[in-house]
N, C-alpha and C positions, 0 to 999 in steps of 0.2 A: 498444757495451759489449764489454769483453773479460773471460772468465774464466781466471784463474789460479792453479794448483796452489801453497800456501804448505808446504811441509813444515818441523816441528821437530824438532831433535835434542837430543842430551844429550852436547852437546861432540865431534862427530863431524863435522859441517857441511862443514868445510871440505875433510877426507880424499872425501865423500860427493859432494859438488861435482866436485871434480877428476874421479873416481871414473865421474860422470854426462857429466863432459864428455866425455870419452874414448868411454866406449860409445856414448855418444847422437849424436857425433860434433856437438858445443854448441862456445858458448864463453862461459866465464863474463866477463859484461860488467861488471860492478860486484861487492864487496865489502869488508865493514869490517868490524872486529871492535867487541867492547864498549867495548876501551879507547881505539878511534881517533874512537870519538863522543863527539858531546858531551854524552853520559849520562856518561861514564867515572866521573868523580868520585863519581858514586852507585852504582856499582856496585862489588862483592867485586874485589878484585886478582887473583881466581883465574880471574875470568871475560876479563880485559881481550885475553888471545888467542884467545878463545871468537870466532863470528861473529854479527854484531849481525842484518846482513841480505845477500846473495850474491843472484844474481840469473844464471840461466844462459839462454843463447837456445839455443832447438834451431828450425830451421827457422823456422818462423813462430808459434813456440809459445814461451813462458818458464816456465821453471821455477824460484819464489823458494824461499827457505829461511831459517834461522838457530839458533840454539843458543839453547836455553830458557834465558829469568834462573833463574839455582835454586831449589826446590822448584815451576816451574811446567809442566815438561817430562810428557809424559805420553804413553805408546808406543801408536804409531799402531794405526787401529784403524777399520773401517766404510767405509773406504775403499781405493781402490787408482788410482795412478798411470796413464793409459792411452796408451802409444802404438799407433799404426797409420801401418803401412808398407805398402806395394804391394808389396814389393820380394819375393819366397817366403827365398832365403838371407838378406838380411839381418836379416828380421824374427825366424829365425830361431837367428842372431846375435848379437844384439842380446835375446833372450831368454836364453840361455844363458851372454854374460857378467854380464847381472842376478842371473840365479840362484846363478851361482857364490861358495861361500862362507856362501849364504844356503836357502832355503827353497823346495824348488817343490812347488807347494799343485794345479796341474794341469797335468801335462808339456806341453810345444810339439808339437800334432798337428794334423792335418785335423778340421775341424765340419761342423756343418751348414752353418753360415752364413759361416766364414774358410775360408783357402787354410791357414791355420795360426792356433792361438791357443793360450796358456798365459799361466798366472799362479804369481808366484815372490813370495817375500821377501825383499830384498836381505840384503845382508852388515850393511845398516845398522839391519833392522827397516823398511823402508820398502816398501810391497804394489805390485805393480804388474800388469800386465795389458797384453801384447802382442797383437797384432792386424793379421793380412795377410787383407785380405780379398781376393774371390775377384772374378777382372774385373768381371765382369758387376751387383755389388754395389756402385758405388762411388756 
């Protein structure tokens, strides 16, 4: 069984993607938009450059996404995204271009229990939660 992150947007996906790929040092392996499915014909002309579904690989992890049909979109909320790095500079990094633009809800510091940990709101509305734990913890 594998669990994966699905995030929605409100016509942002695809900027958000890129965006993701870059920090997270990914690559987006698949995407379509509304109008290159073969929903297209049912759905509004305004969505048809919207993203249907995007699918990003980070390491051994995927990150899917898409852009909400209209009126179904609804800002994220109860959750947060989690990476965890070993790495002390990249993780915090990799926090810092998250945050930029966006929200940081607890600064990138030393814990109890990480080398470094903070949590930010992207530029997208999207929660996340970075995490370099400390050797002897892994």
């Amino acid at each position: 069984m594998k669990l994966n992150t699905y995030l929605s947007f409100n016509g942002q996906c695809e900027a958000a993607f890129k965006f993701y790929e870059q920090v997270l040092g990914g690559q987006v392996v698949f995407s379509m938009t509304w109008g290159e499915s073969p929903m297209a014909e049912q759905m509004p002309a305004e969505t048809h450059k919207s993203i249907m579904h995007t699918t990003l690989r980070v390491g051994d992890g995927v990150l899917m996404g898409a852009d909400s049909p209209p009126a179904y979109f609804s800002k994220p909320q109860g959750f947060s995204v989690s990476v965890s790095i070993s790495d002390k500079a990249e993780a915090e990094r990799i926090f810092n271009d998250l945050a930029a633009g966006g929200e940081v809800k607890m600064p990138y510091q030393k814990t109890f229990w990480a080398a470094g940990f903070g949590m930010c709101i992207d530029k997208f509305g999207i929660p996340w939660m970075v995490n370099c734990e400390e050797e002897n913890h892994e």
